[in-house]
N, C-alpha and C positions, 0 to 999 in steps of 0.2 A: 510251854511250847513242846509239841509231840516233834519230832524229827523222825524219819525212817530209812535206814542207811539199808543198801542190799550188798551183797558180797557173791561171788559165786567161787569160792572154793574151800572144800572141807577141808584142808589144810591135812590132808591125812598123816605127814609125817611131821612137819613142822611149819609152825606161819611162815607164811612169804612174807617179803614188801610189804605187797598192797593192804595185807590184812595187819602188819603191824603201824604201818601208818595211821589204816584208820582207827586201830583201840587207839592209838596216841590222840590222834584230831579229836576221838569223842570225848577221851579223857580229858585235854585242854581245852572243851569247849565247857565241858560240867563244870569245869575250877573256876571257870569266869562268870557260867550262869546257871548257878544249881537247878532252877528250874527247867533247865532242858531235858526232858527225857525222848533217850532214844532208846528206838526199838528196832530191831534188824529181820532181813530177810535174807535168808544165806542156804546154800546148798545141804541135802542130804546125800550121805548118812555123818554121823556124829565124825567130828575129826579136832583136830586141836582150836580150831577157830571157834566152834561152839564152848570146847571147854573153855576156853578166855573168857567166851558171853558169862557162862554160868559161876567162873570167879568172881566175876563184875557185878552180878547179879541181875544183867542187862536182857531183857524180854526178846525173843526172837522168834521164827517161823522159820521152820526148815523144810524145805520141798527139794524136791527131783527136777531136775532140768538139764536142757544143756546148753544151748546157747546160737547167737546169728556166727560166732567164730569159731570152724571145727578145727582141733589138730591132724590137719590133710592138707595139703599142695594141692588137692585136687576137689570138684563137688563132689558132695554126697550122691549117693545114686538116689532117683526119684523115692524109690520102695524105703530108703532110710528116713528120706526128710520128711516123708509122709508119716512115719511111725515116731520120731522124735519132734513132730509136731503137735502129737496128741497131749505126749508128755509136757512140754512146754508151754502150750496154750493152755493146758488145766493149769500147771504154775500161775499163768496171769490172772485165772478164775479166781483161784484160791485169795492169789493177791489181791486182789479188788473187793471181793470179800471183806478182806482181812484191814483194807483202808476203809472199808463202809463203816466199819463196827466201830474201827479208830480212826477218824480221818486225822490223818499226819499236817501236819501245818505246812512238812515240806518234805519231798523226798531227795535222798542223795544214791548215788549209782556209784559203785564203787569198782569197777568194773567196765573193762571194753566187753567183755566175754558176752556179757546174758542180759539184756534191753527190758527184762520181761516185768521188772516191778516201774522202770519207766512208764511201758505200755498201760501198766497197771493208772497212774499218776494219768497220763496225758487221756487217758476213758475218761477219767472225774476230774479234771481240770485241775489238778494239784500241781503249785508250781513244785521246779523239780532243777536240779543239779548235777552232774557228774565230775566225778576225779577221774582221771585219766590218766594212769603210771606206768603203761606199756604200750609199745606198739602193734603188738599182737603178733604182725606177719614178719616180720623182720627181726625180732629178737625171740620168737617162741613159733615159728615154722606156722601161725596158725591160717584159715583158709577163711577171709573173709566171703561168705555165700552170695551175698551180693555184691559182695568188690568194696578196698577200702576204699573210695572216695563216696561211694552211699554212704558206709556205715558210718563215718567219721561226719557225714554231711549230714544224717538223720541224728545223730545227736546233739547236734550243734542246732538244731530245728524244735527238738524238746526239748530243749534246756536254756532257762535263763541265765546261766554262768558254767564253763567248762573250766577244772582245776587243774591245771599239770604240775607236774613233781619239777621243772625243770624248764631254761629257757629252750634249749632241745627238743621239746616234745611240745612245746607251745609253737613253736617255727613248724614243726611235720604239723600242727595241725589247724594255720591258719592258712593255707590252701583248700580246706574246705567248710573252717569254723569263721562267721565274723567274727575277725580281730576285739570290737568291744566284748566280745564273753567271754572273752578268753585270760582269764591271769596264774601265773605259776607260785606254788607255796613249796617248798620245799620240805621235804619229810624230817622231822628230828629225830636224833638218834636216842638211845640210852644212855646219855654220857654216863651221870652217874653210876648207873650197874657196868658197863665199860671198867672205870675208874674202880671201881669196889672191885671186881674181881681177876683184873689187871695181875696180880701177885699171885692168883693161886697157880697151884701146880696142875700143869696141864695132866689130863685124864690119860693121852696119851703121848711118849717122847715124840716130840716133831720133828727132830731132825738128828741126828746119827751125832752120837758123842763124840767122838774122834775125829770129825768132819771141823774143819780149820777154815773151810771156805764161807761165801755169802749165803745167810738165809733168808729164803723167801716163805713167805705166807700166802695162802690164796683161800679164801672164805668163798664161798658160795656152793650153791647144788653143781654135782658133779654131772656137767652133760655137753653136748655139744656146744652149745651156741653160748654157754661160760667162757669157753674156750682153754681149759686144760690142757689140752693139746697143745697148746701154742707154747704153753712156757717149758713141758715137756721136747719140746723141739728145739727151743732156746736153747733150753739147759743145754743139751746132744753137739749143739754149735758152738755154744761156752766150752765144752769140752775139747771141742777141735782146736779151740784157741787157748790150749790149756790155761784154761780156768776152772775153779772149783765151785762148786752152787748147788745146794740141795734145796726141796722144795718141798710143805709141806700142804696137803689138801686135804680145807677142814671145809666139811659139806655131806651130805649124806645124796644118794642116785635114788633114780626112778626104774630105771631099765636095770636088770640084772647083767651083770657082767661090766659094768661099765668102768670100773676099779682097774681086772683084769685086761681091758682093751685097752687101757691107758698104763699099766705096766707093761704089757708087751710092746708098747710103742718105748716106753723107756729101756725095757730089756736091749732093743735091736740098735738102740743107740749109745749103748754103754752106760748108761748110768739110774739102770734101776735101783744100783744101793744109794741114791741121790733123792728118791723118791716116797714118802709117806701119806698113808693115806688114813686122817684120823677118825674119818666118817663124819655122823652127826653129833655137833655137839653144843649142851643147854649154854654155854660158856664159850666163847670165842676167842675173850680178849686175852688168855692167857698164850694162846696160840700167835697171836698177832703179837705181844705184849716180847715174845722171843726169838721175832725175825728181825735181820737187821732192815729189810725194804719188803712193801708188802706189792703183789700184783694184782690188778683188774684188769682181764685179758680177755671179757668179751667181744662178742661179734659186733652187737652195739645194745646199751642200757638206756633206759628213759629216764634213771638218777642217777643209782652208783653208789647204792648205801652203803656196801661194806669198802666203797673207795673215803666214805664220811666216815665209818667207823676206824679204821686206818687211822685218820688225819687227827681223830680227837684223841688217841693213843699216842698220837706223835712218830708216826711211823709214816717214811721216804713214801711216795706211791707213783710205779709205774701203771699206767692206763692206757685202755687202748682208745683213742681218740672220738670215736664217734660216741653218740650221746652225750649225756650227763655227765659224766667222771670231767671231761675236759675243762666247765666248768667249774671245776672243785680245784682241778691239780693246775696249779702256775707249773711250768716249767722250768725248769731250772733255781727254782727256790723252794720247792714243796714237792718238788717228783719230775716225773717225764712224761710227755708221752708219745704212743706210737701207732700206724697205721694198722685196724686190726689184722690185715692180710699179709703185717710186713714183718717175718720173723726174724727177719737178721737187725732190724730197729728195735726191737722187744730185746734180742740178745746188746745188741750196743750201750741198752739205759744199763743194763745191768751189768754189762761187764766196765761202767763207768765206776758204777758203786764196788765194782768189786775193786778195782784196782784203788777207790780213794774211798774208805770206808768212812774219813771223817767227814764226807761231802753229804752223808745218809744221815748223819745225825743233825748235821744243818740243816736238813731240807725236812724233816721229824719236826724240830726244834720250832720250824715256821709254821708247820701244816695245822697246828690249834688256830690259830687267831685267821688264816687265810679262811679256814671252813666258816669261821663265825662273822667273817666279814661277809660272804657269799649269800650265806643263809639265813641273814640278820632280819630286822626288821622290816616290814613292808614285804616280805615273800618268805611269813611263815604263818604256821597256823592261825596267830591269831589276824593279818588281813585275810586268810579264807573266808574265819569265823563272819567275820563283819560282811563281807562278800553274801556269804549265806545267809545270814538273817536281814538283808536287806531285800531278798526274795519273798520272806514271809508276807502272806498279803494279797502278793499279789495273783494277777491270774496265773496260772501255766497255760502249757501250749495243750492245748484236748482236740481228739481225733472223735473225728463223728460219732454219732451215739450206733452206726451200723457196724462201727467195730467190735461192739463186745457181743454181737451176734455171729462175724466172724471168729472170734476168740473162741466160739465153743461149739464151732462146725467140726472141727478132728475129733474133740470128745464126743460129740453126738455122733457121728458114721462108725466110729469104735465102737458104739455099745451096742451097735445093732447087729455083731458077731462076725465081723470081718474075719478071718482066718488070718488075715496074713496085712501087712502095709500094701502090697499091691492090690491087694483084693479089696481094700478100705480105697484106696484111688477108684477101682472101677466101680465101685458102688456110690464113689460121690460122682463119677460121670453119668452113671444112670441119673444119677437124682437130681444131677443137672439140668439133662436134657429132658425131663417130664416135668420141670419148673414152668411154672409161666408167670404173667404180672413181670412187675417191678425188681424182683428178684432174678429170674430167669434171663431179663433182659443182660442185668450187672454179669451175669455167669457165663453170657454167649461165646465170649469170646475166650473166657478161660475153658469152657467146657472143648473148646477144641481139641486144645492140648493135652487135656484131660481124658480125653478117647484114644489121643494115640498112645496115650502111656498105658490106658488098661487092654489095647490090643496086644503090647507087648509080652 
């Protein structure tokens, strides 16, 4: 059985989530059925997701793309979408291609980001799959092009099973997925490697030797919609309430300066010597392994891995409610949790623990077997696994055979020497409007819109 899994990020600093979910899911599907081989379709240029592939030994195809979801609150300008169109649609050439040569038994979309090895599947009728481990617009600013209720409704349309990490993300997306394709598996973590390296010595001190008060931990990439900010503002309130509480951030940023904008927010509240930042690091657990309560203080998560990773170390976890985490953390026997928007309830979990440190160790003590009750059988990889290979077979959903003549209408106006994206738009309005037949008629009404944009 071929499988073709797509990913769309080069992973340039460290795997995300979605990308170590899916080594897990491939890896737990190999152990069950050696004969599975998968083959991947993942972003250019080389980043740590490839080198995974080529530890694995696992075959893949790396292309240029971007995707139907940009990072912008607002549309692309015509002149862009025209020019990241070219790029994209040769992505789905090359894909389709690349399933002729090896037709996949079944493809899986790993990814809300980039549709394009989909598109690839639904040209040749290969039935087809997606995981779905983010929201895109709400947890990572991004700008669905045609609005989330299309994109979230065109993949529920090429896809015979949609997978979510969570009962969270399974509810955001039966408003526009029918409910039958819809089931949630839940990511597993590392435990073992967790567990093995629990004891070593952290790379960098986490929290201030002298410091008598509560430690917190907080794992993930250091950026807004993490929400750093929030326990830095805790902390500052903890303060006013004399209490003691340092915090340590283990995660590595994308934006430069992002460290320093989050020490000057702890400077102006008195307790930047409260504050460590241990960047990125291959090892986590020894970090987590030496706070007394650990935090997940995003805006909102589709799972909430490092609130599982927490739990299977035995560490208290406060969460901020929305998404996934909520799911994981009982209240008041395994953690708390709190409104993302509501700091003085972020500071109350914590100044709970501070004042009763032995309530942290009960609620540590509980958080193993709570996680493994959650994430048990029947909503984990292996009913995906079963979920997916009962696709194989059959048909997929395939779009007319005039789609893959539009898939290779941007690359053909590019090659005939457009100067620029807008000048590739007014040359497909020319060659619009000298169309005729059957073609000409389909373009009439696009070619409208198409003239007012090369007037522009």
């Amino acid at each position: 059985m071929l499988v073709s899994f797509a990913n769309h990020s080069t992973a340039p600093v460290s795997l995300g989530g979605a990308e170590r979910s899916l080594i897990r899911f491939v890896e737990d599907w190999q152990s069950r059925d050696p004969s599975m081989t998968p083959s991947f379709i993942t972003k250019a240029p080389r980043g740590k997701f490839i080198e995974a592939l080529d530890e694995r030994g696992w075959r893949y195809q790396a292309l240029r793309f971007r995707g139907w979801a940009l990072p912008s609150s607002q549309p692309a300008p015509a002149a862009e979408r025209a020019a990241f169109a070219t790029v994209d649609y040769a992505a789905v050439r090359a894909i389709i291609a690349e399933y002729e040569r090896n037709r996949p038994d079944l493809v899986v979309t790993n990814t809300l980001v980039a549709p394009w090895a989909s598109f690839a599947a639904a040209v040749l009728g290969i039935p087809q799959a997606w995981f779905v481990r983010e929201y895109g617009d709400l947890d990572h600013g991004l700008h669905f092009q045609s609005g989330r209720a299309a994109t979230l409704g065109d993949i529920g349309l090429f896809s015979g099973a949609v997978i979510t990490n969570s009962e969270a993300m399974r509810d955001h997306l039966a408003e526009h997925i029918p409910a039958e394709k819809l089931s949630v598996a839940y990511p597993i973590v590392d435990t073992e490697r967790l567990l093995r390296t629990r004891s070593d010595t952290p790379t960098v001190t986490p929290f201030p030797e002298d410091d008598p008060g509560l430690r917190i931990t907080v794992v993930g990439r250091v950026e807004e919609s993490k929400g750093q900010h929030r326990v830095i503002d805790a902390l500052g309130a903890l303060r006013e309430r004399g209490v003691t509480a340092s915090v340590c951030f283990v995660g590595g940023w994308k934006h430069p300066g992002e460290d320093q904008r989050l020490t000057d927010r702890a400077r102006a509240l008195g307790i930047a010597d409260h504050v460590v930042f241990a960047g990125e690091q291959r090892d986590t657990a020894p970090f987590i392994d030496a706070a007394d309560v650990c935090v997940t203080p995003s805006t909102i998560e589709a799972f909430g891995r490092t609130t599982a990773e927490y739990m299977t170390l035995g560490r208290a976890v406060v969460a901020s409610r929305q998404g996934g985490s909520a799911e994981l953390v009982e209240p008041g026997v395994t953690g708390a949790l709190f409104d993302a928007d509501d700091t003085a309830g972020l500071a109350d979990a914590l100044a709970a623990y501070a004042a009763d440190p032995a309530s942290a160790g009960r609620h540590g003590a509980a958080a193993p077997d709570r996680l493994a009750t959650v994430v048990g059988a029947g909503r984990d990889n292996g009913a995906a696994i079963e979920r997916l290979v009962a696709l194989v077979g059959t048909e997929g959903y395939r779009l007319p055979q005039v789609a893959r003549y539009w898939f290779e209408l941007p690359g053909a106006y590019a090659s005939l020497g457009a100067t620029s994206a807008r000048a590739a738009v007014g040359l497909l309005a020319n060659r619009v409007r000298s169309r005729s037949g059957l073609v000409g008629r389909v373009l009439a009404r696009p070619g409208v819109v198409m003239r007012k944009l090369a007037r522009r």
